[in-house]
Structure formats: structure tokens, C-alpha cells
N, C-alpha and C positions, 0 to 999 in steps of 0.2 A: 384505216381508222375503223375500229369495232362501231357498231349500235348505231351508222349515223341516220339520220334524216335530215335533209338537207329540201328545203322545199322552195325553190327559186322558180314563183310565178308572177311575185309583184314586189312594190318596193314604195319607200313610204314619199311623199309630194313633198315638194320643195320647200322648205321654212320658209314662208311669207307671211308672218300674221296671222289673224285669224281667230277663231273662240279662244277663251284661256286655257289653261291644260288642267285636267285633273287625273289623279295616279289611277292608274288601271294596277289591279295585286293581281301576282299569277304567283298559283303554290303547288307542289306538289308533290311526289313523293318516288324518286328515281333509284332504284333496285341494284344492286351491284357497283357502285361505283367507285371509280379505284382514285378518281379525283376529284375530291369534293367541292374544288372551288365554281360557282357556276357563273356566266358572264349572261345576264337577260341586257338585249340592247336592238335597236334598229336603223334604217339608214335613215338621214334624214333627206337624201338624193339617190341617183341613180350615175351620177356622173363623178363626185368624188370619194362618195361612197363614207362621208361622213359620219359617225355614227353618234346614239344617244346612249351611254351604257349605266348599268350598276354593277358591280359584281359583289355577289354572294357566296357565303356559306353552307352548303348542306351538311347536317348533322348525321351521324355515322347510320343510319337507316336509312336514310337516303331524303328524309324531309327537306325542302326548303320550302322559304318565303320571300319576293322580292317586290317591290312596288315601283314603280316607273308611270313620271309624268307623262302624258297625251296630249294633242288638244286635237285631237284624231286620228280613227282609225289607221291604224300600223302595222306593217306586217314584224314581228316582235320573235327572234332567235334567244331560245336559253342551248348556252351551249358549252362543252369544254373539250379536252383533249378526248372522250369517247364520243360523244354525243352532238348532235345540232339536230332540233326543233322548232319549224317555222310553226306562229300561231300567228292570227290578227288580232289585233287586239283592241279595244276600244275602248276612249274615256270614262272611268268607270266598271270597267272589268271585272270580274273576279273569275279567274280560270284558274284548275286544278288539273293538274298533270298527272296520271301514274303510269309508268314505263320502266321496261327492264334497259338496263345500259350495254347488257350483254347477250339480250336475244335481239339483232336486226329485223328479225320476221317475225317479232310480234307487234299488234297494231299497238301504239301509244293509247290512254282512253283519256276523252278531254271531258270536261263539264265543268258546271259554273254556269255564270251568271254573263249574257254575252258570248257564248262557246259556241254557237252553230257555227261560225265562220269557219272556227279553227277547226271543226272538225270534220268539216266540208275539205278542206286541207288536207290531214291524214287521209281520210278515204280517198281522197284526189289519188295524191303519190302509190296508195297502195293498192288502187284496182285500176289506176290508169297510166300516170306518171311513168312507174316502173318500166314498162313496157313499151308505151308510145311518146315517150318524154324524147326530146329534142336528140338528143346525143344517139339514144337507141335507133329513130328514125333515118339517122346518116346513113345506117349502115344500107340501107334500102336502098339509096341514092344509086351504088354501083349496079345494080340487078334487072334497075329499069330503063329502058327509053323515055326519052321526055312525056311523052302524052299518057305513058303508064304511069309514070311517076308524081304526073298531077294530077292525078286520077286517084291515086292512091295519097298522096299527102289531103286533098280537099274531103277522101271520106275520114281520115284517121281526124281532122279538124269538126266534121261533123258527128263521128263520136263523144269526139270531147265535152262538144255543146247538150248532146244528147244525154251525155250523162251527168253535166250540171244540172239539165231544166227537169229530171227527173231522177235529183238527189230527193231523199227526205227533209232535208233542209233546206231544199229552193227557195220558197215563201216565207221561211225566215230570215232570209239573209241580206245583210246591208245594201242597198242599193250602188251605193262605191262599188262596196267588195265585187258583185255581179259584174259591172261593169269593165271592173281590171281585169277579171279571169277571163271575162268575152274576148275583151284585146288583147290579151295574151294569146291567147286561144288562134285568134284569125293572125294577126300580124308573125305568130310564131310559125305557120303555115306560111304566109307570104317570104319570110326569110330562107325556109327551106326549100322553094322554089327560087329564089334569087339567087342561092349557092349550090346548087343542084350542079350547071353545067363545071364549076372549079371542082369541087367533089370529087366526082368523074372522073375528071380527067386528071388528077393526081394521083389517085386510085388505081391508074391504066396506066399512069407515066409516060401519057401520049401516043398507047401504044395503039388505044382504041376511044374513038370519042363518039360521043353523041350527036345525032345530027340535030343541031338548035334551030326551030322552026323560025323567021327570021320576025313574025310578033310574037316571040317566045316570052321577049322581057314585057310587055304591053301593061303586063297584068302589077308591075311593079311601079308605073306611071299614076294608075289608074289607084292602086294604095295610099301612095305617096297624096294623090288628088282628094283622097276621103277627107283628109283634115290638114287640108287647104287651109296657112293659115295661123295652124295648127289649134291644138285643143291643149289646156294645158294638164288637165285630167290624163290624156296620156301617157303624162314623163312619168307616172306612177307604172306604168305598166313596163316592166323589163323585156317583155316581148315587141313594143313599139319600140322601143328604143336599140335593140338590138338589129332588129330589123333599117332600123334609119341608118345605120352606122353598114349594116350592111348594103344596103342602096348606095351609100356612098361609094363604099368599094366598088361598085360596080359600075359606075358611074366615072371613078377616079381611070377605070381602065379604057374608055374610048372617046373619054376628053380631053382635048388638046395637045394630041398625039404628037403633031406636029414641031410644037414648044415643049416639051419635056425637058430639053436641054439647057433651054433661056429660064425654065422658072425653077425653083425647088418646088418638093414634092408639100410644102403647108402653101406655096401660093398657091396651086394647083388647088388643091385642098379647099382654099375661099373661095377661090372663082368657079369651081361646080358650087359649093353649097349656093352660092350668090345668086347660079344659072339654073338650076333646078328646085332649090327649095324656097320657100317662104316664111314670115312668121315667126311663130314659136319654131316651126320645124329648122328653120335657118338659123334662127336664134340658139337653140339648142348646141346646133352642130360646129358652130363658127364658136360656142362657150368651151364645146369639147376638144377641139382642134386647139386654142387656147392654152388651155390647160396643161394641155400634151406637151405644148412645146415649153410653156413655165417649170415642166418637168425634168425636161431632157436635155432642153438648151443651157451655154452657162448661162450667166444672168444677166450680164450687159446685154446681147443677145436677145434675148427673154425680154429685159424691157422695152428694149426698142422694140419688138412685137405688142409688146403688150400696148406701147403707146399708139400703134397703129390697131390697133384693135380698137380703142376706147374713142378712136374717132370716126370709125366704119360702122359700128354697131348700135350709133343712137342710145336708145334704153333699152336697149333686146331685155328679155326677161329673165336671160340668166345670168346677166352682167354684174351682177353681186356675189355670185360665185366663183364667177372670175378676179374678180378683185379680192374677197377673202384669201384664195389659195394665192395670190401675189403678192398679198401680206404676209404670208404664211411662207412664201419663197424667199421673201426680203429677210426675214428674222434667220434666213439659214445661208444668205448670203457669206462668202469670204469676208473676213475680219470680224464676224459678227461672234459672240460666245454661243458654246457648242453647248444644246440645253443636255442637262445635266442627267443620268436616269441610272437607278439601283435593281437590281435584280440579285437573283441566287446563278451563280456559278455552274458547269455542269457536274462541279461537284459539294456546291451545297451550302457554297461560301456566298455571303452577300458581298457585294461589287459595283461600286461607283464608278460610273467613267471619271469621276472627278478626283480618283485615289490615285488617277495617273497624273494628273497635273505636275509638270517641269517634264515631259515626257511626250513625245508624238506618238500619237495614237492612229494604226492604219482600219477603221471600223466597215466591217463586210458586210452587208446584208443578205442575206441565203436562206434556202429551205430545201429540204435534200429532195423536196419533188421537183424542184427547180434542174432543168435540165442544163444551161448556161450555168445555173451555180455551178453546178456538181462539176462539170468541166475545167471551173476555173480552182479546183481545187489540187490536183496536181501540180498544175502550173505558181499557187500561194503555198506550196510546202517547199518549192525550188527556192521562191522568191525569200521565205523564213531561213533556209538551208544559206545563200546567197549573203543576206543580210544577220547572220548571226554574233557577227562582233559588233554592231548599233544596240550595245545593250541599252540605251534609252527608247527604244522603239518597241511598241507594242501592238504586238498583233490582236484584235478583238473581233469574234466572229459572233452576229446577232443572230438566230433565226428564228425564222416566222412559223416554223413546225407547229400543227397543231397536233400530230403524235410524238409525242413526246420521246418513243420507243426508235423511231424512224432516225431523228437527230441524234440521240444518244449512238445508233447504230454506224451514222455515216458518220462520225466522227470519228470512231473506233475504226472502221474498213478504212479510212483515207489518213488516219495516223498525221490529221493534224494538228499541230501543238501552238498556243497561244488561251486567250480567255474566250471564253466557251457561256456564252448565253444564249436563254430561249426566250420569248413571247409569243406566245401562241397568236397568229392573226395579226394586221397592221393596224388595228385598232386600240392598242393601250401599250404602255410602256414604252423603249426606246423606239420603237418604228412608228408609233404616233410621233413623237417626238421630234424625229425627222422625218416626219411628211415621208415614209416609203407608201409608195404608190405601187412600186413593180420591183422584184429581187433576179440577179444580182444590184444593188446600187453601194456605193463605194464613198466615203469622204475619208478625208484626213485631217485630225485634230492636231494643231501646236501645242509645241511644250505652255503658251499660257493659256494653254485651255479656250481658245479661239477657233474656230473653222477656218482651216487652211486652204482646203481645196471640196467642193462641195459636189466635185463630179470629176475622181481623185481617176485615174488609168487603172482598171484592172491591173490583178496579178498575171496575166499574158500580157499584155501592152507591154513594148519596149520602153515605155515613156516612166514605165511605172520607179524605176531602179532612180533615175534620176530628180522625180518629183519628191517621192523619201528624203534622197537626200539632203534636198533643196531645203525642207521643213527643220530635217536635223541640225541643219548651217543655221538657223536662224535662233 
């Protein structure tokens, strides 16, 4: 992807009420752009990753205008198949953007009304992020021994701070906003020491490991201890919450070692969050564990978890996020009609799932950065090859590409043939639609336009040959 900025240090607090909202306008004027459409939107969580969108038109200069409700500060992406720009934004707003779409190395310039945040942001990515951002930092992991390694992770965390409290914009900046970059800041530090020793040693492929001093992990007890409890200011901050999920992991690996066998790996799951966490912090995690399984599981399955869930957790405070996405898994339930969605073709034609109706429909969801996609793509050309006298069957492949060039191109290398759509992102069009959370995901539509199977076998599954057919019979 050309021009991107992509600036993932926070994320917007959970809908619960609160002041009313008023629109915050962000306009500006984006230099080269080969696709005008622009999508301004943010999460409204960190766990299902919900989003609040508009999408707009930039005029052949590159101007736009969009306006989007608040009722607080938010961290607010305009973006499209070149571009992604995080700003924060606040009720009441007025930001101006001007940026080239096709130079990455020139700084974006922000102003307006309410802009110090966002532009604390840009300088962020561009004299820090770049460099000492999460991913860049792995690479360190392999170089050091342990006590070097947190040595060097706690100074690269007191740079960070060091260059917040003595940005130009310190003293103007939100008291929120400070607050998330701080926890991002520390707890992004505490996660690369809680995966420091796996790292390593995948890195060595066991060939050479570190020796873990054996209070190595202490310092992960002692995190988890700060907000006891929990804080719910936190769940804004994707650094805390990456970090809890990674505590889990670590956690998940020397509890109840013993039972591995007697439990599966979601009981296992409750009973650390239950043994270790508290609070929101347990609350949080037993929501996401949840979720996971209303994802993955079929659905009989799924409820009966779910209904053991809604009797363990009291009011946890993320228990309405759970129950939305289980209303949301209900409506995609077998028997249920398959919601409907129009798109452009990859060759330009508009296309309704619903022009297939009296016709099974086998619908793919992929993205050719997807590494299990892309695998199962030779094995869905056998399966086409295999199945080419069921002329009522129809192959449909969604994907979530947001280069556009990327899908166009693997379609072309892997020479697979059926209908061919894109939406950019699982945020609008068919992959809202069906709830994709993670690609490859797979259903199958009947001939009356019903959801047949909602978690249908792969094009590798042996199972896959005869569930098709089972649809066709019907």
C-alpha cells in the first residue's frame, strides 16, 4: 500500500452513554489520488472493533469534507485503498488535512480548531513510531540477553515519555489523550518483555535460548497489580489491552498443566482469567474469550457457552458486547436469510448476492495478504475443476484487500475463476454484513437465499465435496 500512515496507539472507550454527541468536521485536501472515495470512521471498542463510519467523496483536487458525530474524543481514521490517517478528534472539531497520497515521507500538516492532538500523532509516527514502534523493537528481542533486553526496552519506553512531555504541544493536549499515550507507552513496554523469552526462541528454533532468571516474569504480576480491579479508562488504550491478552498467553502456558487433557483450551481460558485477573480486567477478558468462541464455534455450541457465560459473569461491564455480537451471530444462524449485499464485480459489473437466488452459493472470504487464504486457493480451483457440471453452483469470492492492485493481481497469478468482489476492510459492505471478524471464513447460501451452513469446510476439507452437494439436493 502506497502513502500509508497507519497510527495504532489508541482506540475509542466503549459506548456507554454519556454527554450527547456533536459532529466534529475534518476537511482537507489530499494530493494525488487515484481513489477518491474516502471512509472518515472509528472504533467504538477495542474488542470487536465496531466501527462509526461515513464515507465520502473527494473532488478531482483532492478536497474533501466529512462530518462525523462525537460525544468524545476519538481516535478518527480517513482512509482508502492508498492512504490511512489516524487523527483524534473531538466534539466539535474542525481539522484540516493536507497531504500528498503518493509521497510516504512527507509529514501530513494538520490544523484547525482542536488539532494539537492530532498533530502530536503525526510527529509521534514520524520521529518516533517509525523507528521504535512495537514491531521494529522485536527485532531486538533476538540480539539480547534478558537483563539487556530490559534494559533496553525500559530506556526506548522512557524516550517515548521523554518526547511526549517535551513535545510543543504537551500543555495543550487533552488530559484523556495524555493519559492513553502514557499507557500505551508503559504497558506496550510491559508486553515486549512478557514475549521476549517466545521471541527468542522461535527465532533460534531451540537452537539457543535465553536463560529466564526465574523472577523474570514478576514484573508482569506487578502490571497486572496497577489496576487492580481494573480502570475502565484503560480499555481505550490498545497497549493495555494487548498487553492483557498477552499476559494471558503466558499464563495459559503453566496453568494446569496437569488437566490439559480433561479441559479444552476456552475452559482453561476462564479458569486462569478467574485465578489471576480481577474486575474489569477479568471482565474484559472472559468478554473476549466469549466472543471468540460465538465466532468460531457452530452455534448450538456457541449458545450453550454463551448461556454459561451469562450466569458466571454477573454484570461484568462488557456483557453487552457480548450479547450484541450474539445477536448478531443469531441473525447469521443456519435457516436464517443470508443478508443481502451489492457491489462492483472485478470487472465493473454491479452484483447482488441475491441475483443468485434458486442457486447455492459457496461465499469465500480472503485477502491475498492472508496467508491461509492464499493456500486455500489452489486447493478452490481443484474444488471448481471437480464441481463443474453443478451448473447451479456458484462460486463467490469476497475480499477484504485494501490494495486494490494486490487482489486484482492474485486473482490473475492463481487463475481463479467464479465472481470476484472487493471491500476494502471488514467494516462495510458484505464483511460487515457477515460479521467477518478473521479471513479465510466460509458459508454457504441455498438455492432460497437462506444460510445453509455458516461455518461451511474449506476448499481443502474432504468434508467440503459433500456438504455442496448436500445444499444442491435440497
Amino acid at each position: 500500500m502506497k502513502g500509508t500512515w497507519i497510527i495504532v496507539l489508541l482506540a475509542a472507550m466503549l459506548a456507554c452513554g454519556g454527554p450527547p454527541e456533536k459532529a466534529a468536521e475534518i476537511s482537507g485536501v489530499i494530493e494525488n489520488l487515484t481513489d477518491n472515495e474516502l471512509k472518515v470512521f472509528y472504533y467504538k471498542d477495542l474488542m470487536v472493533f465496531a466501527e462509526e463510519a461515513v464515507t465520502v467523496q473527494a473532488g478531482r483536487d483532492g478536497r474533501f469534507r466529512a462530518s462525523l458525530p462525537l460525544s468524545e474524543g476519538q481516535l478518527v481514521y480517513v482512509s482508502n485503498a492508498q492512504i490511512s490517517i489516524g487523527l483524534y478528534v473531538h466534539p466539535g472539531s474542525k481539522i484540516h488535512i493536507e497531504m500528498d497520497a503518493l509521497n510516504s515521507a512527507a509529514r501530513p500538516v494538520i490544523s484547525g480548531e482542536g488539532s494539537h492532538e492530532s498533530t502530536f500523532l503525526i510527529d509521534y509516527f514520524f520521529d518516533i513510531e517509525a523507528d521504535l514502534g512495537y514491531r521494529q523493537l522485536i527485532n531486538s528481542m533476538v540480539t539480547l540477553e534478558p537483563a539487556a533486553f530490559v534494559q533496553f526496552a525500559d530506556s526506548v519506553s522512557g524516550k517515548k515519555l521523554d518526547y511526549l512531555m517535551t513535545h510543543p504541544t504537551y500543555k495543550k493536549l487533552d488530559k484523556d489523550f495524555t493519559e492513553i499515550i502514557k499507557t500505551d507507552i508503559l504497558y506496550d513496554t510491559y508486553r515486549l518483555k512478557l514475549e521476549y523469552p517466545t521471541y527468542y526462541e522461535i527465532y533460534f528454533q531451540g537452537v539457543h535460548k535465553p536463560e529466564i532468571p526465574d523472577n523474570y516474569h514478576d514484573f508482569a504480576d506487578e502490571a497486572v497489580s496497577l489496576t487492580e480491579g481494573g480502570l475502565p479508562g484503560n480499555f481505550r488504550s490498545s497497549g493495555y489491552v494487548n498487553f492483557l491478552s498477552a499476559y494471558m498467553n503466558y499464563r495459559m502456558e503453566d496453568y494446569l498443566e496437569d488437566v490439559f487433557d480433561e479441559h479444552s483450551f476456552f475452559d482453561r481460558y476462564f479458569m486462569v482469567a478467574g485465578k489471576y485477573l480481577s474486575g474489569s480486567n477479568r471482565d474484559y477478558i472472559m468478554a473476549q474469550g466469549m466472543i471468540h468462541i460465538l465466532n468460531t464455534f457452530d452455534f448450538e455450541s456457541a449458545s450453550a457457552r454463551y448461556q454459561d457465560y451469562l450466569q458466571s459473569t454477573g454484570t461484568g461491564a462488557f456483557r453487552s458486547l457480548v450479547a450484541d455480537e450474539f445477536r448478531l451471530i443469531q441473525t447469521l444462524a443456519p435457516g436464517n436469510p443470508a443478508p443481502d449485499f451489492t457491489g462492483r464485480d472485478i470487472n465493473g459489473e454491479m452484483v447482488s448476492l441475491s441475483d443468485y437466488r434458486g442457486q447455492v452459493v459457496y461465499l469465500d472470504f480472503w485477502a491475498s495478504w492472508c496467508g491461509p487464504c492464499v493456500r486455500e486457493l489452489p486447493h478452490a480451483k481443484e474444488l471448481k475443476r471437480k464441481m463443474a457440471n453443478q451448473r447451479d453452483l456458484v462460486f463467490m469470492y469476497v475480499s477484504i484487500d485494501t490494495d486494490e492492485e494486490s487482489w486484482r493481481n492474485t486473482v490473475r497469478l492463481h487463475g481463479i475463476e467464479g465472481v470476484h468482489m472487493n471491500f476494502p476492510g471488514t467494516g462495510t459492505g458484505a464483511p460487515a454484513r457477515f460479521n467477518i471478524k478473521a479471513v479465510p471464513s466460509f458459508f454457504i447460501i441455498g438455492r432460497d437465499g437462506r444460510i445453509f451452513d455458516n461455518k461451511a469446510p474449506r476448499p481443502s476439507d474432504p468434508l467440503i465435496y459433500a456438504t455442496l452437494m448436500t445444499a444442491l439436493l435440497q
